[in-house]
N, CA and C atoms as a LAMMPS dump frame, in Angstrom:
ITEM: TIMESTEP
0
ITEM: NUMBER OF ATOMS
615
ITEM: BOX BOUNDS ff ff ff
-5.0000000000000000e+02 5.0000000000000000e+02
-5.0000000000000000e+02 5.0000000000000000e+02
-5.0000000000000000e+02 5.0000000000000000e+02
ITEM: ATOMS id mol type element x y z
1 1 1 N 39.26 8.005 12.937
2 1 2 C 39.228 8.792 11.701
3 1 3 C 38.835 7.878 10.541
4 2 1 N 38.069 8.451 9.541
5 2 2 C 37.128 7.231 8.699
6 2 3 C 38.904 7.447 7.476
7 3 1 N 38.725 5.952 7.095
8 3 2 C 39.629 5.624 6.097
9 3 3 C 39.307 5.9 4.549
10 4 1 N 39.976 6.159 3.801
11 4 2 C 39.284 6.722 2.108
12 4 3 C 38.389 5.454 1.79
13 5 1 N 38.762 4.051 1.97
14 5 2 C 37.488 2.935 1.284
15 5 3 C 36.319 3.46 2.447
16 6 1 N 36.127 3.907 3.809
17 6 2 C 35.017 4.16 4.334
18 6 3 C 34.244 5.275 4.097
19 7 1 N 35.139 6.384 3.359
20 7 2 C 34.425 7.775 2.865
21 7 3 C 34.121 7.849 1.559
22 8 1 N 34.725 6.502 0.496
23 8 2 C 33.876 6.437 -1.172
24 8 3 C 32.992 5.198 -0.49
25 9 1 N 32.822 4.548 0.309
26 9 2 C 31.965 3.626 0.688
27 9 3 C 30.35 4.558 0.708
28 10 1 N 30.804 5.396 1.767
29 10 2 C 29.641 6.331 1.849
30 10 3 C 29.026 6.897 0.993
31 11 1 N 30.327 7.937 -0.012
32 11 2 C 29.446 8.524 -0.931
33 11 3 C 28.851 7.537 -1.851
34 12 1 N 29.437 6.333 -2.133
35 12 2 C 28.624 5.168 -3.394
36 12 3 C 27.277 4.862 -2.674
37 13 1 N 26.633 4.916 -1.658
38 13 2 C 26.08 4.667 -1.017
39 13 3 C 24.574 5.853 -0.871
40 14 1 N 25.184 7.256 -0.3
41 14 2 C 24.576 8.271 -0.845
42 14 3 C 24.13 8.369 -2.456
43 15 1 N 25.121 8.574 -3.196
44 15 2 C 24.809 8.113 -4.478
45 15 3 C 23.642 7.18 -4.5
46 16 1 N 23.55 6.032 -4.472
47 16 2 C 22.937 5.004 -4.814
48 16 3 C 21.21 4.994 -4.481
49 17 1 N 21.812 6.317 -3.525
50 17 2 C 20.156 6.034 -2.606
51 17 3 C 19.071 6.834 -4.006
52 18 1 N 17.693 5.606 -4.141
53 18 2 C 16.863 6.421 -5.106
54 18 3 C 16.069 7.797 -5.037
55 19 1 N 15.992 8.849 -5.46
56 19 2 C 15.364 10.108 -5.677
57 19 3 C 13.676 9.71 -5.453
58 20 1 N 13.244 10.751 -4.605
59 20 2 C 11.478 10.389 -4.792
60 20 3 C 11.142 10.943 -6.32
61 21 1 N 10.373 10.716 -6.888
62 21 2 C 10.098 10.971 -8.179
63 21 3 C 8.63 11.812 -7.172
64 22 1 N 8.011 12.059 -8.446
65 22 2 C 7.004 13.718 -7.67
66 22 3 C 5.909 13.474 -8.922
67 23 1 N 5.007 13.893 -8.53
68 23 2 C 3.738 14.391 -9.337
69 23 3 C 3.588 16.039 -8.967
70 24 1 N 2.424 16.159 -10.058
71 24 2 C 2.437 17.704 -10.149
72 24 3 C 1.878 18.168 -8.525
73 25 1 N 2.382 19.566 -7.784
74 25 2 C 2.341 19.958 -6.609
75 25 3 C 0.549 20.129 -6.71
76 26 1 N 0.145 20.819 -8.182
77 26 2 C -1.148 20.887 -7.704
78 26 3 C -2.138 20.313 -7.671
79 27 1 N -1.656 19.016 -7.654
80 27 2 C -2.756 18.154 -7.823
81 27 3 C -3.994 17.784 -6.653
82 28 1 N -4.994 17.887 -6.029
83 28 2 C -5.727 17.759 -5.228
84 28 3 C -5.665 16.691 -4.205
85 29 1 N -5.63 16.879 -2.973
86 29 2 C -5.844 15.555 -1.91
87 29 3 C -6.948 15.184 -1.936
88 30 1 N -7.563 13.72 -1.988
89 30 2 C -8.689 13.037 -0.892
90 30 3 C -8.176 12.164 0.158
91 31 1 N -8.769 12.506 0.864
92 31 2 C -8.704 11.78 2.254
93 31 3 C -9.883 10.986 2.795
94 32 1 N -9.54 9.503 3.312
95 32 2 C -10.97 9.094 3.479
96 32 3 C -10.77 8.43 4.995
97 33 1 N -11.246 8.967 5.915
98 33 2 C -10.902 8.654 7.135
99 33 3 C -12.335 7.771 8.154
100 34 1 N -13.311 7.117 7.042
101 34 2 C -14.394 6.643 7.443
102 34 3 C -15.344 6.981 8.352
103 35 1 N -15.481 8.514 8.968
104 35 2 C -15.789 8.691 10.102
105 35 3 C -16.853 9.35 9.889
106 36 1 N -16.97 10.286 8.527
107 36 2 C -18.38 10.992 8.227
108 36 3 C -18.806 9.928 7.291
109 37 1 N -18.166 9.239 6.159
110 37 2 C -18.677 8.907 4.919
111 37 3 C -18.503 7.032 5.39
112 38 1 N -18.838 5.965 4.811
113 38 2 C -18.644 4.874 4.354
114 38 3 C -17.789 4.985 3.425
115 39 1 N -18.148 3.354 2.732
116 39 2 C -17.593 3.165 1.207
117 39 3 C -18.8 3.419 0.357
118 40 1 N -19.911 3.891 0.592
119 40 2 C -20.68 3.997 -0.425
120 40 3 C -19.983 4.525 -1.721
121 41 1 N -20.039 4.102 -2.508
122 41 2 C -19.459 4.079 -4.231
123 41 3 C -17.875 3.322 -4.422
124 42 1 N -17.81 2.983 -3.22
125 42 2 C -16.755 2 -3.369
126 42 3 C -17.05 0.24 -4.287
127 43 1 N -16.247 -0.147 -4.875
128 43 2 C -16.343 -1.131 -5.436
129 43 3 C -15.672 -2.436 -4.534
130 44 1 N -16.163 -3.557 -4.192
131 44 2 C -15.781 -4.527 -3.777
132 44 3 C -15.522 -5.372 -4.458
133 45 1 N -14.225 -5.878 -4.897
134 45 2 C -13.912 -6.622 -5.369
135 45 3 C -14 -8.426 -5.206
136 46 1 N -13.508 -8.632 -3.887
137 46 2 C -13.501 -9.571 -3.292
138 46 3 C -13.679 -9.144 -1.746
139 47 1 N -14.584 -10.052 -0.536
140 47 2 C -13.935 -9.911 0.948
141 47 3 C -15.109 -9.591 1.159
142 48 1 N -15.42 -9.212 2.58
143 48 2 C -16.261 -8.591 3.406
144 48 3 C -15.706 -7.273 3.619
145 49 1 N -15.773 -6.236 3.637
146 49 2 C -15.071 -5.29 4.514
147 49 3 C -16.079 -4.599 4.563
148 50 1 N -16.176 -3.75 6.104
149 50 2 C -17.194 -3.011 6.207
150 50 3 C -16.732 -1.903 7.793
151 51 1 N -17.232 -0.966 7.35
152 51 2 C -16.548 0.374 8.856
153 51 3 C -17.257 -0.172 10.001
154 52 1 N -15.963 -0.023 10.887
155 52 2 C -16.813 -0.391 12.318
156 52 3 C -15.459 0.506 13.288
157 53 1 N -16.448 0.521 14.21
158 53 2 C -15.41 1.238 15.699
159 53 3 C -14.573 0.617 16.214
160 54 1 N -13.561 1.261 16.482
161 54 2 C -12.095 0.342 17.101
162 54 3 C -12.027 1.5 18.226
163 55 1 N -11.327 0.841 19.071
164 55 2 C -10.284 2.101 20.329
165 55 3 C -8.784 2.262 19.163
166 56 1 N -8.311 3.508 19.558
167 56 2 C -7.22 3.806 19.1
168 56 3 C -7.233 3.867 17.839
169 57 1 N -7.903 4.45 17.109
170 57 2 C -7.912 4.559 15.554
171 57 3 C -7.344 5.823 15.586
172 58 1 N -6.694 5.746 14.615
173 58 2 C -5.734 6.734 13.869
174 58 3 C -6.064 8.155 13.852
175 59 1 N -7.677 8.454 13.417
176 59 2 C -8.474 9.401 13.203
177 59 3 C -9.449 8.684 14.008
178 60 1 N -10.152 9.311 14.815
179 60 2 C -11.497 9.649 15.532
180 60 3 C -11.709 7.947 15.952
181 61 1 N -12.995 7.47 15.52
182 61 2 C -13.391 6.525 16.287
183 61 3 C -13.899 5.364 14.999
184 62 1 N -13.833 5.242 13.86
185 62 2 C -13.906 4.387 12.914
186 62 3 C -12.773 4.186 11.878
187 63 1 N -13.171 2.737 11.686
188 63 2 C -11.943 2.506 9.991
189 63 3 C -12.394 1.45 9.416
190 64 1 N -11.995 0.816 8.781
191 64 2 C -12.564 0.019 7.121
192 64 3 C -11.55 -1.356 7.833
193 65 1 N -12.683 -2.304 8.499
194 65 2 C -11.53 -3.606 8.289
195 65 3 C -12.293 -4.984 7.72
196 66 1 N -11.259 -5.297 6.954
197 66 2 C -11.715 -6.895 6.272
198 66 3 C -11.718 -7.835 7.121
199 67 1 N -12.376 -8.901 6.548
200 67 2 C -12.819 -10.055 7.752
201 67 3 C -12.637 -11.532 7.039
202 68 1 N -13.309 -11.148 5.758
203 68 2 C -13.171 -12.547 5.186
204 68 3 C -12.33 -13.357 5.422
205 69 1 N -11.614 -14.432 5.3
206 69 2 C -10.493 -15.551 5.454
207 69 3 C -10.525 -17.025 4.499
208 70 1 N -11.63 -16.934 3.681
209 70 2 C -11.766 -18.058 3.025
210 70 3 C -11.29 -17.634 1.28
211 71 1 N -10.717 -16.511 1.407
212 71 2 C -10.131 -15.657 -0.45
213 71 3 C -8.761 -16.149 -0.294
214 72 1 N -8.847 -16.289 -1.73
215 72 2 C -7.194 -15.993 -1.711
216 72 3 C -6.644 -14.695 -1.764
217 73 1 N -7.679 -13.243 -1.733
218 73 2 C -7.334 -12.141 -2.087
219 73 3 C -8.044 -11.586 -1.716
220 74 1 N -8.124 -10.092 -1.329
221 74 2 C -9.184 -9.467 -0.945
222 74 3 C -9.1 -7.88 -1.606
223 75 1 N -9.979 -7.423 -1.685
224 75 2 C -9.897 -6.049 -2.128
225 75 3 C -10.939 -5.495 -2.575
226 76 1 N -11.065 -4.179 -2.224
227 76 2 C -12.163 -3.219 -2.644
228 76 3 C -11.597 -1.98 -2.8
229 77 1 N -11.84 -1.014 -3.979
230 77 2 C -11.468 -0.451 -4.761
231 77 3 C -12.179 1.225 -4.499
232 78 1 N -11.592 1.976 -4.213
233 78 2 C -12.251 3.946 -3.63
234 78 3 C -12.651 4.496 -5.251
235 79 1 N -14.066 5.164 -4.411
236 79 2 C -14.517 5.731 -5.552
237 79 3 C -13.608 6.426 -6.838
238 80 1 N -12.772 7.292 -6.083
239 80 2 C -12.13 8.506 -7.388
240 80 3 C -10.984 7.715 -8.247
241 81 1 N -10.357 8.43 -9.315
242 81 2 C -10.163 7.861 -10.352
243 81 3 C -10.969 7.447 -11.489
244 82 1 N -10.365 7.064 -12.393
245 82 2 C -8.949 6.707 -12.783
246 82 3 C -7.579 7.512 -12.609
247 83 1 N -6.543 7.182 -12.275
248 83 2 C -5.43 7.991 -12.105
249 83 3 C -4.488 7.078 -13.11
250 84 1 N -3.763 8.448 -13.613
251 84 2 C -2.375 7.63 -14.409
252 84 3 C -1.209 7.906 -13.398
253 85 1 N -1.131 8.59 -13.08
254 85 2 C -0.283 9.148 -11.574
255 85 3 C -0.541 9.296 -10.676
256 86 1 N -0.064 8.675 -9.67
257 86 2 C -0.691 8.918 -8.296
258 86 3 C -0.09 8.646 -6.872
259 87 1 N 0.05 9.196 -5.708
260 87 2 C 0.625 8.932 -4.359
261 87 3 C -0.865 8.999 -3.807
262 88 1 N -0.35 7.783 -2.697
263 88 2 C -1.619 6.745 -2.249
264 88 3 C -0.522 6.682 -0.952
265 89 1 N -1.495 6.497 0.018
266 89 2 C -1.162 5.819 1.468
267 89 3 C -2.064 5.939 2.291
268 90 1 N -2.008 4.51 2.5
269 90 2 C -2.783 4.101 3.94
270 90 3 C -2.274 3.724 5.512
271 91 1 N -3.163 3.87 6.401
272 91 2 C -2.661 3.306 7.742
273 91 3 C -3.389 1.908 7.859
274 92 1 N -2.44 1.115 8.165
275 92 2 C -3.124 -0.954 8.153
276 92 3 C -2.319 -0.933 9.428
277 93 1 N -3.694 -1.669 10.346
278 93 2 C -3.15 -2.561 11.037
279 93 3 C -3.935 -4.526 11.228
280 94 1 N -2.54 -5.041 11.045
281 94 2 C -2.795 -6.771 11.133
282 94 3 C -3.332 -6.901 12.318
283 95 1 N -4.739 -7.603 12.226
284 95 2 C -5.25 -8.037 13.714
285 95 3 C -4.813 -9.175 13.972
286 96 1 N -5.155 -10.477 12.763
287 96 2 C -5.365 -12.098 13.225
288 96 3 C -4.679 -12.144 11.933
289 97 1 N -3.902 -13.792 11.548
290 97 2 C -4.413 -14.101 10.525
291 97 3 C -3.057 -15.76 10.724
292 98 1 N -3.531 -16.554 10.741
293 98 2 C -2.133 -17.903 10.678
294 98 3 C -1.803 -17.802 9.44
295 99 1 N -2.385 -17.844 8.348
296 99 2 C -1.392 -18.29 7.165
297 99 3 C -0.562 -16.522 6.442
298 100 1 N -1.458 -15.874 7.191
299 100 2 C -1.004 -14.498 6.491
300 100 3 C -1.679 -13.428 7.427
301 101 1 N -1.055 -12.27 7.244
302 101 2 C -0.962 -11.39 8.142
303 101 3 C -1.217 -9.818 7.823
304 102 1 N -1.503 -9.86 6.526
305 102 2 C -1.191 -8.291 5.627
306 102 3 C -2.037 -7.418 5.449
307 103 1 N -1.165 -6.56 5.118
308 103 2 C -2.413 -5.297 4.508
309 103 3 C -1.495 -4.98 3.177
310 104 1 N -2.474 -4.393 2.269
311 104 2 C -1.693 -4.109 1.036
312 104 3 C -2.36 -2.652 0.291
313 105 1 N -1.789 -1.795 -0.476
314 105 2 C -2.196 -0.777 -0.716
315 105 3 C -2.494 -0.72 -2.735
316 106 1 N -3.479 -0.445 -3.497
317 106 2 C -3.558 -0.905 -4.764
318 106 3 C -3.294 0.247 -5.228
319 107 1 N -2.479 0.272 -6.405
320 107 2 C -2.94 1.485 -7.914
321 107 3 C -2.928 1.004 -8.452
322 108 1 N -3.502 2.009 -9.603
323 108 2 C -3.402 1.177 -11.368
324 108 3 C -4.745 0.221 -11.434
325 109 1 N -5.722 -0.158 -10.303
326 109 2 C -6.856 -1.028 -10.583
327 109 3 C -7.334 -0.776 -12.09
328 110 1 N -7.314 -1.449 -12.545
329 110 2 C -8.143 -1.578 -13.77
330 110 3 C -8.928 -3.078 -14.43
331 111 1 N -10.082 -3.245 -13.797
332 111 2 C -10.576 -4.586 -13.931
333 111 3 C -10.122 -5.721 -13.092
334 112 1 N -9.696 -6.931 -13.751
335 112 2 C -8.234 -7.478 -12.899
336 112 3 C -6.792 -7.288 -13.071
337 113 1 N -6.843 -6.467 -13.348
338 113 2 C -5.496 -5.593 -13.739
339 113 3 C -4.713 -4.826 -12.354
340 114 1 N -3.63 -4.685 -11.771
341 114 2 C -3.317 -4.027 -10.861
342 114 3 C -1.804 -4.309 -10.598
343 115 1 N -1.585 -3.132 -9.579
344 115 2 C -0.739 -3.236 -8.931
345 115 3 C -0.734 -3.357 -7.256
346 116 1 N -0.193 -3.922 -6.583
347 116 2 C -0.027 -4.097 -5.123
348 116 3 C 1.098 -4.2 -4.111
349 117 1 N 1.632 -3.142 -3.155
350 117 2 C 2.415 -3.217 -2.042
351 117 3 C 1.733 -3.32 -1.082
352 118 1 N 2.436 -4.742 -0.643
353 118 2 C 1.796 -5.426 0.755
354 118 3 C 2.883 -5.778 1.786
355 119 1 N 2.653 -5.722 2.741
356 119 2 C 3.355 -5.563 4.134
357 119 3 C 2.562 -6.79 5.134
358 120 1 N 3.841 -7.859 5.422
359 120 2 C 2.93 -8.936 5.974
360 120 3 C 3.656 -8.972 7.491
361 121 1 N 2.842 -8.987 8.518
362 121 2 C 3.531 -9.646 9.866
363 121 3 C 3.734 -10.721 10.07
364 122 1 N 3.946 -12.096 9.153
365 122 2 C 4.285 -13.571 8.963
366 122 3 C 5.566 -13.41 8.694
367 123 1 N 5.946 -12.157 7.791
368 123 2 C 7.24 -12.522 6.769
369 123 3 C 7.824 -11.223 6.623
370 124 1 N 9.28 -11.104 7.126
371 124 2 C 10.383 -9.989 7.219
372 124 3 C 10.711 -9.28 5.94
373 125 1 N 9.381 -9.115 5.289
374 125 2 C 10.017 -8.536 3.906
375 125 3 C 8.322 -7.355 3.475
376 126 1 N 8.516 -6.336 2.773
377 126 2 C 7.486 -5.744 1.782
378 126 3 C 7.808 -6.13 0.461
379 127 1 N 6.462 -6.329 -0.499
380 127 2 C 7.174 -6.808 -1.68
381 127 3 C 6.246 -6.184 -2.512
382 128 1 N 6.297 -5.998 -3.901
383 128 2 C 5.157 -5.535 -4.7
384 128 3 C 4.792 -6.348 -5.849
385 129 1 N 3.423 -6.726 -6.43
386 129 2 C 2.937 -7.422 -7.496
387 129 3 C 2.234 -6.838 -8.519
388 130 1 N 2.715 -7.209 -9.8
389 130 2 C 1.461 -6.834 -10.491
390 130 3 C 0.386 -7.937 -10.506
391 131 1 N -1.006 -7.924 -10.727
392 131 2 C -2.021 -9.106 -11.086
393 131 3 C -2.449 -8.926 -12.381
394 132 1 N -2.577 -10.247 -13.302
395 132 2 C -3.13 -10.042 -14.433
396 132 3 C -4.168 -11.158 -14.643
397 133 1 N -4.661 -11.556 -13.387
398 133 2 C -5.391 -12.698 -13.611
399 133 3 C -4.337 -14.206 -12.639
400 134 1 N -3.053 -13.887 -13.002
401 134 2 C -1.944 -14.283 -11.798
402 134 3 C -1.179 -13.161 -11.789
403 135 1 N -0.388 -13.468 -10.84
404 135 2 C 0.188 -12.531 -9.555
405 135 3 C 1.694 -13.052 -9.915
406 136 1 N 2.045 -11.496 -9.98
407 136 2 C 3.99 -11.834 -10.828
408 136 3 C 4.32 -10.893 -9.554
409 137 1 N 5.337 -11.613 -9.045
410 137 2 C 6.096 -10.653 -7.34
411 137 3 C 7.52 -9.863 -9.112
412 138 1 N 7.567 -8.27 -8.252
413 138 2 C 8.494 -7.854 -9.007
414 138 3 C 9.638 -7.418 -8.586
415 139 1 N 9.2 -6.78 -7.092
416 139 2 C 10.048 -6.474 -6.676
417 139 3 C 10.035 -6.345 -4.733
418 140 1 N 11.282 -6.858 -4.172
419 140 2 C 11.153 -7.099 -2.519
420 140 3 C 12.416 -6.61 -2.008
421 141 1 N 11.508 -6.02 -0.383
422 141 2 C 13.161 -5.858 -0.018
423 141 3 C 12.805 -6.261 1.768
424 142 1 N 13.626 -6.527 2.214
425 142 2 C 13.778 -7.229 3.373
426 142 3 C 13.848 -5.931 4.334
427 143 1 N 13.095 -6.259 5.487
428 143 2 C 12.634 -5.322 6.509
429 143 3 C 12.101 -6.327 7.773
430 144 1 N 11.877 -5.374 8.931
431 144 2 C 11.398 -6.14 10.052
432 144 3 C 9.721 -6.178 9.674
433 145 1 N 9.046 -6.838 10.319
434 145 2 C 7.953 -7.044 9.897
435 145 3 C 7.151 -6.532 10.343
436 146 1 N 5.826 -6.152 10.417
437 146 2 C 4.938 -4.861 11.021
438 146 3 C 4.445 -5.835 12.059
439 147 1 N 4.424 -5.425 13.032
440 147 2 C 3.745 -5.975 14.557
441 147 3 C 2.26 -6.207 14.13
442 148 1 N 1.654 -7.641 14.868
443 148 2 C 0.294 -7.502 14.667
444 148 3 C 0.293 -6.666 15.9
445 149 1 N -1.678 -6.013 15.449
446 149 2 C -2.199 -4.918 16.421
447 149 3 C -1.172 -3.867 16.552
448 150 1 N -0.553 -3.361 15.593
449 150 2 C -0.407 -2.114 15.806
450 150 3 C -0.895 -1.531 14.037
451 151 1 N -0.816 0.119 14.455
452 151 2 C -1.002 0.284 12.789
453 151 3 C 0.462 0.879 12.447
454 152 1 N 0.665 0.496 10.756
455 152 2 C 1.632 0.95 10.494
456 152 3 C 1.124 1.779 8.953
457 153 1 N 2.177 2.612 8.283
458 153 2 C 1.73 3.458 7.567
459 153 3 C 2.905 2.713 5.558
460 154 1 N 1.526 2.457 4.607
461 154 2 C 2.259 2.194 3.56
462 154 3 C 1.972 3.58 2.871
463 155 1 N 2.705 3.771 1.968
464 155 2 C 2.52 4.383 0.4
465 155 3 C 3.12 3.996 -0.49
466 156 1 N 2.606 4.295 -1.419
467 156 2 C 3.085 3.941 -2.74
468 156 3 C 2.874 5.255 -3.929
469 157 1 N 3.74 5.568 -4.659
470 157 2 C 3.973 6.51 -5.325
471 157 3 C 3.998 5.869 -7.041
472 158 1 N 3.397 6.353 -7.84
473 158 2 C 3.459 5.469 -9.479
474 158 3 C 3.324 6.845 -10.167
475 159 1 N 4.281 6.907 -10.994
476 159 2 C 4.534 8.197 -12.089
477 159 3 C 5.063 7.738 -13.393
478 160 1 N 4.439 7.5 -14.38
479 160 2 C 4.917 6.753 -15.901
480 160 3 C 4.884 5.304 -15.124
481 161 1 N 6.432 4.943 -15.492
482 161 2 C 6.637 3.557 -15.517
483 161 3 C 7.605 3.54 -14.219
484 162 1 N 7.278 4.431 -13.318
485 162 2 C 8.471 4.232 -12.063
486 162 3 C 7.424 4.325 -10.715
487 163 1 N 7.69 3.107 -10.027
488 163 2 C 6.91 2.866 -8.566
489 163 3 C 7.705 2.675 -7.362
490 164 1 N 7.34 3.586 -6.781
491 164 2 C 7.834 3.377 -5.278
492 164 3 C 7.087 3.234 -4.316
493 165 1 N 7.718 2.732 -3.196
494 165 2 C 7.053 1.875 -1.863
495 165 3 C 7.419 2.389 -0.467
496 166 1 N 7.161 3.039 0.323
497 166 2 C 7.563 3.344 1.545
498 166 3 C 6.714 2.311 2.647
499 167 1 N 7.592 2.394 3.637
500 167 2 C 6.887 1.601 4.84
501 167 3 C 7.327 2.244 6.216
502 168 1 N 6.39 2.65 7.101
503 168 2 C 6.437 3.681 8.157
504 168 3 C 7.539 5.011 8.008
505 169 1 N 7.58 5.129 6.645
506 169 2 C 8.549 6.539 5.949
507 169 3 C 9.449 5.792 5.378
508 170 1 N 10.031 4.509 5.211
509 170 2 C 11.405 4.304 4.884
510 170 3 C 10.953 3.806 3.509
511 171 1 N 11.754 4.723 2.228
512 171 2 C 11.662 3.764 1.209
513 171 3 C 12.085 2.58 0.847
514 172 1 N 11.31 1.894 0.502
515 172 2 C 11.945 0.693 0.288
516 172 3 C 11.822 0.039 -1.002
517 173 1 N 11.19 -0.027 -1.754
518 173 2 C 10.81 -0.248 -3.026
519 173 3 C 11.068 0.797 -4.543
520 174 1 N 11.506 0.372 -5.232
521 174 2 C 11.921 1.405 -6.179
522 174 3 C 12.207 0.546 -7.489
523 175 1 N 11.174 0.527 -8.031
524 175 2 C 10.915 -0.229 -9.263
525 175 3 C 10.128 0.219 -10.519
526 176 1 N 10.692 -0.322 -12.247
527 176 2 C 9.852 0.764 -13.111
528 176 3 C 9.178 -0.459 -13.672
529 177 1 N 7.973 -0.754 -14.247
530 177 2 C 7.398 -1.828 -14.628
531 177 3 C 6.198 -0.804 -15.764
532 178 1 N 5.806 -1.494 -17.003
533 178 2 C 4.809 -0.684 -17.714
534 178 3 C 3.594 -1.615 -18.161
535 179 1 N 3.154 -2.671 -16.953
536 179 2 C 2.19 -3.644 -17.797
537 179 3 C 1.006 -2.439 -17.261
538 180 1 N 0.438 -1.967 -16.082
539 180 2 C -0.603 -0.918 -16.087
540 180 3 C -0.212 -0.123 -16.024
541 181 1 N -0.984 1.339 -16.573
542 181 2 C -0.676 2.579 -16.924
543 181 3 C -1.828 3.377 -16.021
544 182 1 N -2.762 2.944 -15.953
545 182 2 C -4.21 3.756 -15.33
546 182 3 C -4.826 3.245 -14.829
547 183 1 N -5.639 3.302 -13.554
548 183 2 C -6.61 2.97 -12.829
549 183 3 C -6.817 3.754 -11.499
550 184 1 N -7.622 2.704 -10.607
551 184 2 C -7.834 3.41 -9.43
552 184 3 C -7.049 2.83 -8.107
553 185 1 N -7.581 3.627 -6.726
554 185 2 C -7.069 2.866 -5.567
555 185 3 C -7.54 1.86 -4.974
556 186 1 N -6.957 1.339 -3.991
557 186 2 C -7.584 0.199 -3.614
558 186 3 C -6.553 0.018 -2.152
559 187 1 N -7.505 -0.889 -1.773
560 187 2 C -6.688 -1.862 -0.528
561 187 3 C -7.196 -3.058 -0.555
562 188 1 N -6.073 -4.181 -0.024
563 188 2 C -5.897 -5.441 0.102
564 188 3 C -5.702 -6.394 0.808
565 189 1 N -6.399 -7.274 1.329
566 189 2 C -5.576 -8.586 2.042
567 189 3 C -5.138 -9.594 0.981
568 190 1 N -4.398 -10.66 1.866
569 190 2 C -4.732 -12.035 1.613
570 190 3 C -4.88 -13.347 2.419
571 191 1 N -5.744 -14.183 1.938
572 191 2 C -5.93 -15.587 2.583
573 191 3 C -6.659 -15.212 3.829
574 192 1 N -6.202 -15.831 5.007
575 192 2 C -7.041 -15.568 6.377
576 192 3 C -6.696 -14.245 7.049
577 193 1 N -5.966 -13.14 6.619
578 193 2 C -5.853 -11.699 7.188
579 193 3 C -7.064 -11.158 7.53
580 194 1 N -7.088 -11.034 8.727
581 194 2 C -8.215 -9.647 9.121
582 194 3 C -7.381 -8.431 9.297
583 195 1 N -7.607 -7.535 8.704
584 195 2 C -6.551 -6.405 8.912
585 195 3 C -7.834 -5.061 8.748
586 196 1 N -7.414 -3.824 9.656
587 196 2 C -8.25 -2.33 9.502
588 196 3 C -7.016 -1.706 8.715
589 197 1 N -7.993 -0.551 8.216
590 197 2 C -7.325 0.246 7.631
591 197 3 C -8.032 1.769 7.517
592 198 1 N -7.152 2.792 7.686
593 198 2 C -7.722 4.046 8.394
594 198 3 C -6.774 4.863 7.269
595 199 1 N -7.393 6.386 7.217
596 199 2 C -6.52 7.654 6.51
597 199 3 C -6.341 7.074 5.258
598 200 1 N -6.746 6.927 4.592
599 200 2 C -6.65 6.497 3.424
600 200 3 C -6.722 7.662 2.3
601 201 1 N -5.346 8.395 1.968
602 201 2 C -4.964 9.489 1.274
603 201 3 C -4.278 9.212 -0.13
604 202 1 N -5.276 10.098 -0.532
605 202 2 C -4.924 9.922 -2.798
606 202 3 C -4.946 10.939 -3.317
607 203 1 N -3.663 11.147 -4.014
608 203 2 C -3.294 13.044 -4.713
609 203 3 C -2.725 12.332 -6.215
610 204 1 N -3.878 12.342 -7.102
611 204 2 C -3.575 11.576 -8.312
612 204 3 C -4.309 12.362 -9.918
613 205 1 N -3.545 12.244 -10.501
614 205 2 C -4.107 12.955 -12.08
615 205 3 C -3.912 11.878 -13.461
């Protein structure tokens, strides 16, 4: 039989857990699943990335994977937008990488301006950054780490000044920060990561 410190344990606990915050219901999906379209009007920031065929892709028989290894960063940026609000998620999976292992999901691009949740298979944690030219970590939370060669699923949710982070559904991130307000999507490596990335879904105003 649970004891009263194990049943206010719980509810402080319930309590504590953060609320998804929401954008408007009607806001429009894109979906970019590489299989009819490229990146044509995509912006490359940094990296190689370019669609090619994998077995076992998420959707059909193509996805978007980076290659480069000599950046300290990688990223290329989806046509639509600017968004001031927006839920974003991608499917990444880590192929190779010794010093790093990640995939990362962008909002808020604006120039070198951004935000980033990245998910590394080197290191038992998701964490999120803003970049302003350098890279300020804001907020982390400790998790098992995504298997290389498999895919796993990020999102990220940004409404005003409040961002959240899920990783294969579990939230994990829940942070309010106001250095960017608007931009676009994006995805990310870093350092020697080769990582694909497939389903790449944006419902943003």
């Amino acid at each position: 039989m649970l004891t009263r410190r194990a049943l206010l344990k719980g509810t402080v606990a319930m309590l504590a857990a953060p609320a998804e915050v929401k954008i408007f219901d009607n806001v429009a999906l894109q979906r970019f699943d590489f299989e009819s379209a490229g990146v044509d009007g995509w912006t490359t920031v940094e990296g190689t990335w370019a669609v090619e065929e994998m077995d076992g892709a998420p959707s059909g028989r193509k996805v978007l994977v980076q290659r480069a290894t000599g950046n300290a960063f990688n990223v290329i940026v989806a046509s639509p937008g600017p968004f001031s609000d927006v839920d974003a998620s991608v499917k990444f999976k880590p192929m190779s990488g010794r010093e790093d292992a990640s995939g990362g999901l962008v909002v808020r691009f604006d120039g070198g301006w951004y935000y980033v949740v990245r998910a590394n298979a080197r290191e038992d944690n998701v964490r999120l950054y803003h970049f302003d030219g350098e890279r300020h970590q804001l907020a982390t939370a400790g998790v098992k780490s995504p298997n290389l060669g498999q895919w796993h699923l990020l999102r990220v949710l940004a409404v005003g000044d409040h961002l959240q982070a899920w990783l294969d559904g579990q939230l994990l991130l829940d942070h309010r920060d106001t250095r960017s307000r608007v931009g676009r999507v994006g995805l990310w490596t870093k350092a020697d990561s080769i990582t694909a990335f497939d389903d790449l879904s944006i419902r943003g105003s």
